[in-house]
C-alpha positions in Angstrom: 18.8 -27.7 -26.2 17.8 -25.1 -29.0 16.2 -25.7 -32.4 17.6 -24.1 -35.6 14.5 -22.7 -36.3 13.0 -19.9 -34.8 12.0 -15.9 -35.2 12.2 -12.4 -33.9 11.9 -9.1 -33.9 12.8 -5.8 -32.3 12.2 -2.0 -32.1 13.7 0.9 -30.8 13.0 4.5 -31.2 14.2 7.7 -29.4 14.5 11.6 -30.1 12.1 10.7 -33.4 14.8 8.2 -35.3 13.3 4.7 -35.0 14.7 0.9 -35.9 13.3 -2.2 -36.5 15.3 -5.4 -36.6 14.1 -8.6 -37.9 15.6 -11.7 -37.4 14.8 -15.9 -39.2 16.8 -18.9 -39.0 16.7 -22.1 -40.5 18.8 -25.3 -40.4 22.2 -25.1 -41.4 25.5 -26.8 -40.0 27.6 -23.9 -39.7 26.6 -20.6 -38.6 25.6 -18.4 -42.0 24.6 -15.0 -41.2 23.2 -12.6 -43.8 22.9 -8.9 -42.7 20.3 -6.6 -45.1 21.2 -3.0 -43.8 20.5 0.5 -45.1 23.2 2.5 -46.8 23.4 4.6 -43.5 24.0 1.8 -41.1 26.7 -0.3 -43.2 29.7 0.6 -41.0 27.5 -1.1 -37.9 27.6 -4.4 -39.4 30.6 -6.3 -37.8 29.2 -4.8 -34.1 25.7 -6.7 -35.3 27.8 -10.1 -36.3 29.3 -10.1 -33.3 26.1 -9.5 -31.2 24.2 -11.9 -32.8 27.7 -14.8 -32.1 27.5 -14.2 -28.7 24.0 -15.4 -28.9 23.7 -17.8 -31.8 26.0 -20.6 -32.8 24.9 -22.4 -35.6 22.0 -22.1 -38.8 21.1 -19.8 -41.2 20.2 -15.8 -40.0 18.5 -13.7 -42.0 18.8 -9.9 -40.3 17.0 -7.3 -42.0 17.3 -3.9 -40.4 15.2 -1.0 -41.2 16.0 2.8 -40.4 13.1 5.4 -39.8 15.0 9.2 -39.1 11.5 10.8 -38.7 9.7 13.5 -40.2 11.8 15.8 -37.7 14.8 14.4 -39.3 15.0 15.0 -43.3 17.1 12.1 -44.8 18.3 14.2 -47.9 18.0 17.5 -49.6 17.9 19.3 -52.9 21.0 21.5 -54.2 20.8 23.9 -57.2 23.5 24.2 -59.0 23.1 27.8 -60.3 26.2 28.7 -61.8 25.8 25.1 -64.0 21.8 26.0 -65.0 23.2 29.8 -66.1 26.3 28.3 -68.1 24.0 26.2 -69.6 21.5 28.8 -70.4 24.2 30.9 -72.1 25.9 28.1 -73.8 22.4 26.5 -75.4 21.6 30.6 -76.7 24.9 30.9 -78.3 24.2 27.4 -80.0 20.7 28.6 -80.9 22.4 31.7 -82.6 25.3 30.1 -84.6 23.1 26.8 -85.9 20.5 29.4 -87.2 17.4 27.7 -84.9 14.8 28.8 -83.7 13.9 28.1 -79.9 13.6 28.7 -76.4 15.6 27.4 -73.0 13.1 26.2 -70.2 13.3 26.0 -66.9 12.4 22.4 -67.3 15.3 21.9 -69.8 17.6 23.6 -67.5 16.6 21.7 -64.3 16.9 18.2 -66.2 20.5 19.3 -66.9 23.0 16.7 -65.8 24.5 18.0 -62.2 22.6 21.3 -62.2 20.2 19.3 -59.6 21.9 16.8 -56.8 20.2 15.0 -54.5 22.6 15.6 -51.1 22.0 13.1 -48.4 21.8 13.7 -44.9 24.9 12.8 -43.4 23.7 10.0 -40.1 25.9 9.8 -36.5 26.4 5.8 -36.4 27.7 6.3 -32.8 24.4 8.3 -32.1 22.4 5.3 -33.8 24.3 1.8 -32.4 22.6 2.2 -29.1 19.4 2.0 -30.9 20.3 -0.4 -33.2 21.7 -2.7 -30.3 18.5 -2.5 -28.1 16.3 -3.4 -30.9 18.6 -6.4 -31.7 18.9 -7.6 -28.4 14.7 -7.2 -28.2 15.0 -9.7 -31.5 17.5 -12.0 -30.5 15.4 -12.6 -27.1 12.4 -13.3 -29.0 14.4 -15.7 -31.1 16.1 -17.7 -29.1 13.2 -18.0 -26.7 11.2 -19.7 -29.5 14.3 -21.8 -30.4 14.6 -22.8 -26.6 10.7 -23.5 -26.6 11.0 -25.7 -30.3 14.5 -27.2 -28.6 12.2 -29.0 -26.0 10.4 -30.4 -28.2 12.6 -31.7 -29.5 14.8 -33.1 -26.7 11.4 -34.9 -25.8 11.0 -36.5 -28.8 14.4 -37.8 -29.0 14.3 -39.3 -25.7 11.4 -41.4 -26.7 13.5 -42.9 -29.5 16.2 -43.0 -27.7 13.9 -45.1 -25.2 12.7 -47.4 -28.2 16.9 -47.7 -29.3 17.5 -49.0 -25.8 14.7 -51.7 -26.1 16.3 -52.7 -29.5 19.9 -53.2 -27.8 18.8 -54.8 -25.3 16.9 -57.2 -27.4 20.2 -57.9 -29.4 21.9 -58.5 -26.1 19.4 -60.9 -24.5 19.9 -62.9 -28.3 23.4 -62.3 -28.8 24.5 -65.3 -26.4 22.0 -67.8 -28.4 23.8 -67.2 -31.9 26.7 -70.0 -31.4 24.4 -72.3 -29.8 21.8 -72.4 -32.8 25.1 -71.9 -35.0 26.5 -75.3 -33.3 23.4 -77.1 -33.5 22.9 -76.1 -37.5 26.5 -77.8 -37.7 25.8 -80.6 -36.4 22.2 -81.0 -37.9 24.2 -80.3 -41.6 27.0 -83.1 -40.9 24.5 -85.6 -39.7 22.2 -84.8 -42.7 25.4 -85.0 -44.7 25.5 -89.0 -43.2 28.7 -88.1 -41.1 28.3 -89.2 -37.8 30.1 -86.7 -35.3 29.4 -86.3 -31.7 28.9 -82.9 -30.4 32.1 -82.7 -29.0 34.4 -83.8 -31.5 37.5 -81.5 -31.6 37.0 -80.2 -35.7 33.1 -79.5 -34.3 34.6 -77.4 -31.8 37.1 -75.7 -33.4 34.6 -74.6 -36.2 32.3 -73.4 -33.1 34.7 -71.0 -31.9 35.7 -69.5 -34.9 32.1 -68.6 -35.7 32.3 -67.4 -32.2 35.1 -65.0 -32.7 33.6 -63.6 -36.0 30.1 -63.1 -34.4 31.1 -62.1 -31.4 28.9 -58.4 -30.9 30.0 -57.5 -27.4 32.2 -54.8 -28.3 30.3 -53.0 -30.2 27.2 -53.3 -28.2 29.2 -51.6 -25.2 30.6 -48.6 -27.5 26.5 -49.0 -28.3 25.2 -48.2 -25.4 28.1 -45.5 -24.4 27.1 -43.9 -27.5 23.7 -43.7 -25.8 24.5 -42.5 -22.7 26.6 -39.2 -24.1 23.8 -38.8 -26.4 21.4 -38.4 -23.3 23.7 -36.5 -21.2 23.7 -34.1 -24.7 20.0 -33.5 -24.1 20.2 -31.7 -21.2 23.6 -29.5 -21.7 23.5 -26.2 -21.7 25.7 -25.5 -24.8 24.8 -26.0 -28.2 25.4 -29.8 -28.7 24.0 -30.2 -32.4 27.5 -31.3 -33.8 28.3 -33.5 -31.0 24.7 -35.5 -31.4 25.2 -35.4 -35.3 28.5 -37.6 -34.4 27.2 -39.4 -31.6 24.9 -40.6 -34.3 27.1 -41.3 -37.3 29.2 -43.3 -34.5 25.9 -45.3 -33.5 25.5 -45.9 -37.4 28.5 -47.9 -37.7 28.3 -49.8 -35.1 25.0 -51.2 -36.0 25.9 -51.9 -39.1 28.9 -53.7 -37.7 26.5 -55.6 -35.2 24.0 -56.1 -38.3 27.1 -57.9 -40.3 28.6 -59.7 -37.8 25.5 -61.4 -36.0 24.2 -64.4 -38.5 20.8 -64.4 -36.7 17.6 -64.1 -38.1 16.2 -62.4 -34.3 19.1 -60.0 -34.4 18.5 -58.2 -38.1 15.2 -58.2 -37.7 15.7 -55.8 -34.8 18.7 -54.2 -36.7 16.5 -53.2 -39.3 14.4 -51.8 -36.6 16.8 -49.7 -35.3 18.4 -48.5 -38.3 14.8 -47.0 -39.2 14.7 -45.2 -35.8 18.3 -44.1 -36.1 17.2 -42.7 -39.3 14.7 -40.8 -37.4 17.1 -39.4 -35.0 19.3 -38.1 -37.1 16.7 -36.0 -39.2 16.2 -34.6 -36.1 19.4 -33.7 -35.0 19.9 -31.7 -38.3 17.4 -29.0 -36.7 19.5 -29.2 -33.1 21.9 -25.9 -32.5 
């Protein structure tokens, strides 16, 4: 099991280029990944996404890669436009001379020219730089899955303890459930006789009404589907896929059928320990949001 959470980073550096990749995650149920590249690397980005699926299936990823070319390696350079600054030049004189003003061209005039000075940029080899780029990714995604392996087990340990507290609960309703239609038969009869009707315990209407409470109340069903719910949920715990959408239904399921078991049962034993296990389901299922 793997949490959502988790951090990494990576470097790689060779013939004086040099990248850095860093990688976060955070809970999310489907898999959101935002890549933060420099202009130079933008063609690399589906190669990253699919790296980074092979290795991560679900949460929020925040990649930010960062590309040193060296001091060996000049990133950009400065063209002069010299046939611009001179048609300039001649063009400002000649507008100097017809308006009748006085003044001088500068260099600094010139220069600040638009297009007579262009920044060129260094043109970058993507193929030369992806095997950097992939080391230092891979470096990251180790580091971040390992601390989302190491918070996973925490997390698997924690949910077996309420797991082991859930199974106390059910078992609890279980022991009770078979007690509901004899206190709901002896109420009957305790009501009729208060009433002043005299009915024996095994008159026929008694009866009749017994079973039918029976039938509503009756829990068994969904204390089986209960405690198969359970046992997938535990088998989960150990898997070595991601399993957070599975245990995110497993719980939802478990949901319902307590509060079916919480409707159904009229027994002041069993919602006490309803409530109790609706508060640790609750618990559970905050922490299977931060399950992969």
């Amino acid at each position: 099991m793997k949490s959502m959470t988790g951090y990494g980073r990576g470097d790689c550096s060779r013939n004086g280029a040099k990248i850095t990749v860093e990688l976060n995650s955070v809970n999310r149920k489907q898999s959101d990944i935002s890549v933060n590249l420099p202009r130079e690397l933008v063609e690399l980005e589906p190669r990253i996404r699919d790296v980074i699926n092979a290795r991560v299936s679900r949460g929020r990823l925040n990649v930010v890669i960062v590309y040193h070319p060296g001091a060996n390696r000049s990133r950009a350079h400065i063209q002069v436009d010299t046939a611009l600054a001179k048609a300039y030049f001649q063009a400002t004189k000649k507008l100097h001379k017809e308006l009748g003003v006085n003044g001088s061209v500068t260099l600094d005039s010139l220069l600040r020219a638009p297009g007579v000075v262009n920044l060129i940029e260094a043109e970058v080899n993507v193929e030369e730089l992806w095997p950097l780029v992939e080391e230092a990714l891979t470096k990251a995604l180790d580091r971040l899955v390992k601390m989302r392996e190491r918070e996973g087990k925490h997390l698997a340990a924690d949910l077996n303890k309420r797991l082991g507290i859930f199974r106390d609960g059910i078992g609890k309703i279980r022991a009770e459930a078979p007690n509901v239609v004899k206190r709901y038969q002896q109420q009957l009869h305790a009501r009729i006789k208060a009433a002043g009707v005299d009915l024996p315990m095994d008159d026929e209407r008694l009866l009749k009404e017994v079973v039918l409470f029976a039938d509503r109340s009756d829990i068994s069903e969904e204390l089986t589907r209960l405690a198969s719910h359970l046992d997938q949920f535990t088998g989960c715990l150990s898997a070595a896929e991601p399993v957070g959408r599975t245990l995110d239904f497993l719980s939802q399921e478990m949901n319902r059928e307590i509060n079916t078991i919480g409707s159904k049962a009229n027994e002041i034993a069993i919602s006490q320990t309803v409530v109790t296990l609706k508060a640790e389901l609750e618990k559970i299922r905050e922490q299977v949001q931060n399950v992969e």
